[in-house]
N, C-alpha and C positions, 0 to 999 in steps of 0.2 A: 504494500500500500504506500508507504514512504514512498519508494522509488518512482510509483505512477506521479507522485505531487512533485517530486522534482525534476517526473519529464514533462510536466503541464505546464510546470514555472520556466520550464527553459522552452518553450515554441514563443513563437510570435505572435504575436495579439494580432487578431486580423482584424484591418480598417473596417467598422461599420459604414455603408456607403448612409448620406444624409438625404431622406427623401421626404421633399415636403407634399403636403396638397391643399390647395387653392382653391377658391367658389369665386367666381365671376358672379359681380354683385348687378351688372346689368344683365346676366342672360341665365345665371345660375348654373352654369354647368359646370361641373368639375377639372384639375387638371391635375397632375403629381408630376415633380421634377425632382427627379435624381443626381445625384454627385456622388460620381465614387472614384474618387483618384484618378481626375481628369476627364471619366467617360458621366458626360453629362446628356440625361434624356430627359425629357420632356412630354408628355403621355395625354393628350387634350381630347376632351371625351366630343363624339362629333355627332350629331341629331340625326337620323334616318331620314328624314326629308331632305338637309344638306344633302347626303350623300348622293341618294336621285339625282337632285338639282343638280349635279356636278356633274357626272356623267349623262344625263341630260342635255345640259348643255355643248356636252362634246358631240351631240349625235349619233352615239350610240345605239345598237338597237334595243330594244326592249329587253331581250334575254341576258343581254348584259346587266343591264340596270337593275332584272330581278336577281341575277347571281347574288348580289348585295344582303339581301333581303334574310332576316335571321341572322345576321352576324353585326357584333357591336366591332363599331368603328373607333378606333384615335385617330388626330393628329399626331403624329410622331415627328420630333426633331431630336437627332442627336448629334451632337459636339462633340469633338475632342483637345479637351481642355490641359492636357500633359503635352510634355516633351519629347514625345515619342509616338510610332504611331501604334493606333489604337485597331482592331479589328472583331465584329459581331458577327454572331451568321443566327438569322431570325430561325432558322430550322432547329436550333438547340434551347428556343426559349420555350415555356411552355405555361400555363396556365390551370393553376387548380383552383376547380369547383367548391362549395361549401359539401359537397358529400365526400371531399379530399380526392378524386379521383384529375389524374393530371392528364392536359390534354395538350395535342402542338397547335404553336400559333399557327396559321394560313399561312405563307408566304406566296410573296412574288413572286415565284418560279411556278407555284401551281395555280395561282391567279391565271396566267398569262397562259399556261398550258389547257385549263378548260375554257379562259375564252378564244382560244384559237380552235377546239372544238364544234364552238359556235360558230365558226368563221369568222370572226373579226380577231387580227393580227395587233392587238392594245393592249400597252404593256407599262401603262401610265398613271399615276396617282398612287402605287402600293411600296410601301418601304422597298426598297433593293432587298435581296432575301440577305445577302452579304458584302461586306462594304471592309475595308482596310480604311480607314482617317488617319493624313499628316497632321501631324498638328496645328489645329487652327482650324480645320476641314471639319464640314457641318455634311447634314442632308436630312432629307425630311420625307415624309409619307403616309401614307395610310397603314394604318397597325389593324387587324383581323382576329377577331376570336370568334367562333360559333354558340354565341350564346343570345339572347333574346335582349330587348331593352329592360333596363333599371337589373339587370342581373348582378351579382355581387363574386367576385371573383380576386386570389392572390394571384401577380405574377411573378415567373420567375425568368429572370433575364439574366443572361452573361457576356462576356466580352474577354478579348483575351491582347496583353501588352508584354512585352520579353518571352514572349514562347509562355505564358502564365496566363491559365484560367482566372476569371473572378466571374463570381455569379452573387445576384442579390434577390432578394423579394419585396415587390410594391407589396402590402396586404390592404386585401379591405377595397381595391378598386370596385365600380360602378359604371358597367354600361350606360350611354346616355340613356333618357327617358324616353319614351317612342314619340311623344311629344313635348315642345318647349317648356321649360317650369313657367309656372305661374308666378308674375311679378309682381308684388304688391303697387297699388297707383303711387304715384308719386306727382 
């Protein structure tokens, strides 16, 4: 037993990454922004009518626009905020349910592969599924989970800098509402 306590005191403390979350007091929606030694994301929860609207407006056809449908949306923006570069691959992230069962995020590589089933060749709006960042280097996206609006779900995300995994957990996220909250008059 001794020995276990002096190989616990001798590892390294591993950085907790610092993750806040934010209410938008004009529109109510949620966001969570992460920091974790440089790899900084940003998580902004986005309405199901946005979403239409957007591809919508690209002209899309309809099959496309319902692919959407059932799955809560972010904005995603991530940073890298070190000196080094930083690299994510959304295939290793994953998201668990309130009944603990983990599920993988969507990615852009399988976006782009069933809408080209559809026939239309559109490979626009969804995070890169993996991205290397120099330092300084941003990019941004649509993040995919198959869960319904106002659902409540932890993520768990990683990134990896000197050949070195880090993985963190948002907890406690919230798909947008299927409709805009309600704003008190003002």
């Amino acid at each position: 037993m001794r020995r276990a306590v002096v190989l616990l005191l001798c590892l390294p403390l591993a950085a907790v990454a610092d993750v806040t979350r934010q209410e938008d007091p004009d529109t109510g929606l949620l966001s969570w922004h992460v920091k974790d030694n440089g790899f900084d994301m940003q998580l902004l929860q986005v309405l199901p009518d946005y979403v239409r609207a957007v591809y919508e407006s690209r002209g899309l056809p309809q099959a496309i626009i319902d692919s959407m449908d059932g799955y809560c949306v972010f904005g995603t923006i991530l940073r890298n905020r070190s000196d080094a570069p930083i690299r994510y691959d959304v295939a290793d992230w994953r998201y668990i349910t309130p009944d603990g069962k983990s599920h993988a995020v969507k990615t852009k590589d399988e976006w782009v592969a069933q809408w080209r089933k559809l026939g239309v060749p559109f490979a626009w709006s969804i995070l890169p599924t993996e991205q290397t960042f120099q330092p300084g280097d941003w990019g941004q996206g649509f993040t995919t989970v198959k869960l319904p609006p106002d659902s409540t779900f932890h993520l768990r995300y990683s990134w990896s800098q000197h050949g070195e995994t880090h993985t963190g957990t948002i907890e406690d996220m919230r798909c947008a509402p299927a409709e805009p909250p309600a704003r008190p008059e003002q």
